[in-house]
FIVEXMI-808186 format. One record per residue (C-alpha): residue number from 1; residue in three letters; x, y, z. Coordinates in nm, 4 decimals. Layout:
N
     k     r         c1         c2         c3
   NUM   Ala          X          Y          Z
...
end
This chain:
68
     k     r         c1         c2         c3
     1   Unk     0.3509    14.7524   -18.4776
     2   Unk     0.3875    14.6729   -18.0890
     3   Unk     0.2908    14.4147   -17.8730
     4   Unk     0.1555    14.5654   -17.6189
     5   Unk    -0.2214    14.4398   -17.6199
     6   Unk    -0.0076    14.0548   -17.5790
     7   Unk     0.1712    14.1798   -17.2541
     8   Unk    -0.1226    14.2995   -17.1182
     9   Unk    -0.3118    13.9959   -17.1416
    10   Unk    -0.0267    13.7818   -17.0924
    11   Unk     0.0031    13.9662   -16.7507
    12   Unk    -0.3828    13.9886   -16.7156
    13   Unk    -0.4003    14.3515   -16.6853
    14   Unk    -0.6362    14.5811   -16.8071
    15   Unk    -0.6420    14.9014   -17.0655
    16   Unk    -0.8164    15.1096   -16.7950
    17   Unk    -0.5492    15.0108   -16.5109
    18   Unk    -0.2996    15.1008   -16.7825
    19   Unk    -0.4246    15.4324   -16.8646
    20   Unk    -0.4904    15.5475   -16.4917
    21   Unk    -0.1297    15.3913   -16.4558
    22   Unk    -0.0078    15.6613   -16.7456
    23   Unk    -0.2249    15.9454   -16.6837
    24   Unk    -0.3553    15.8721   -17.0160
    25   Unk    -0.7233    15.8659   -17.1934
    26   Unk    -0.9079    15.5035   -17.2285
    27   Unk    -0.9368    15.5724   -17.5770
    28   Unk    -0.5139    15.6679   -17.5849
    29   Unk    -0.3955    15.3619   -17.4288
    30   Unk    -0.6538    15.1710   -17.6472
    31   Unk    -0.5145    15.3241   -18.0059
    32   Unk    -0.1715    15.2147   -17.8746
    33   Unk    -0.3540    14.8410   -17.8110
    34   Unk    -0.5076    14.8304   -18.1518
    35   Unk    -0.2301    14.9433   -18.3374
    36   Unk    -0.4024    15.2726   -18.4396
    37   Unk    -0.1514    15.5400   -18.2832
    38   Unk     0.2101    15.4036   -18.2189
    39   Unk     0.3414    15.5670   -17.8769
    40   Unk     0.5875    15.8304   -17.9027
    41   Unk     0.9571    15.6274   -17.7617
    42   Unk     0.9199    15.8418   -17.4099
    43   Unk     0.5826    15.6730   -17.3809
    44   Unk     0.6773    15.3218   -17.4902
    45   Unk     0.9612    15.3067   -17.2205
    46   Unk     0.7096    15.4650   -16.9931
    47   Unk     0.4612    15.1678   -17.0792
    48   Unk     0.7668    14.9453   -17.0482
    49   Unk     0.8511    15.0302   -16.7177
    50   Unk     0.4925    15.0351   -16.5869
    51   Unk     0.4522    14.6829   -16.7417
    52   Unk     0.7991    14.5488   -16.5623
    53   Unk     0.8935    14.4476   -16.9312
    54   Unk     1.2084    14.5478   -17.1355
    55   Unk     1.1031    14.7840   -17.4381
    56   Unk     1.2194    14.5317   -17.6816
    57   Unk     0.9110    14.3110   -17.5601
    58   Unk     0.6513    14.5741   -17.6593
    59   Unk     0.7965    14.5545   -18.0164
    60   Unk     0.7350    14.3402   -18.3299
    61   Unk     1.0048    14.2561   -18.5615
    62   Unk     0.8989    14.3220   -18.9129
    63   Unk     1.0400    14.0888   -19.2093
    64   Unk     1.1992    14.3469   -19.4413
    65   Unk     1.0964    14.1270   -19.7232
    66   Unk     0.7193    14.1555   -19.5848
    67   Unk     0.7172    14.4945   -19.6295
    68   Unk     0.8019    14.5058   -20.0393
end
């Protein structure tokens, strides 16, 4: 799971600006934003560094125990 769709509206940004931003599709970016497709790690650093955030903020921390 990632975080991204919460930086981008904590930042106010849009999906499209993202994926022009990436040289990605729309519908890409948007799978990444709904949790459908998780970015490859080049990508999410990519994403990182176009969102001036540190990786670690585009990720969720799962509870182990959630996951039994």
């Amino acid at each position: 799971m990632n975080r991204i769709k919460e930086v981008l509206e904590e930042k106010g940004i849009k999906q499209t600006w993202l994926a022009d931003k990436l040289g990605k599709s729309y519908n890409m970016v948007n799978a990444y934003v709904q949790n459908r497709h998780q970015p490859r790690l080049e990508i999410l650093f990519e994403i990182a560094k176009t969102l001036d955030v540190n990786p670690k903020d585009l990720l969720k921390e799962t509870n182990v125990e959630d996951n039994k």
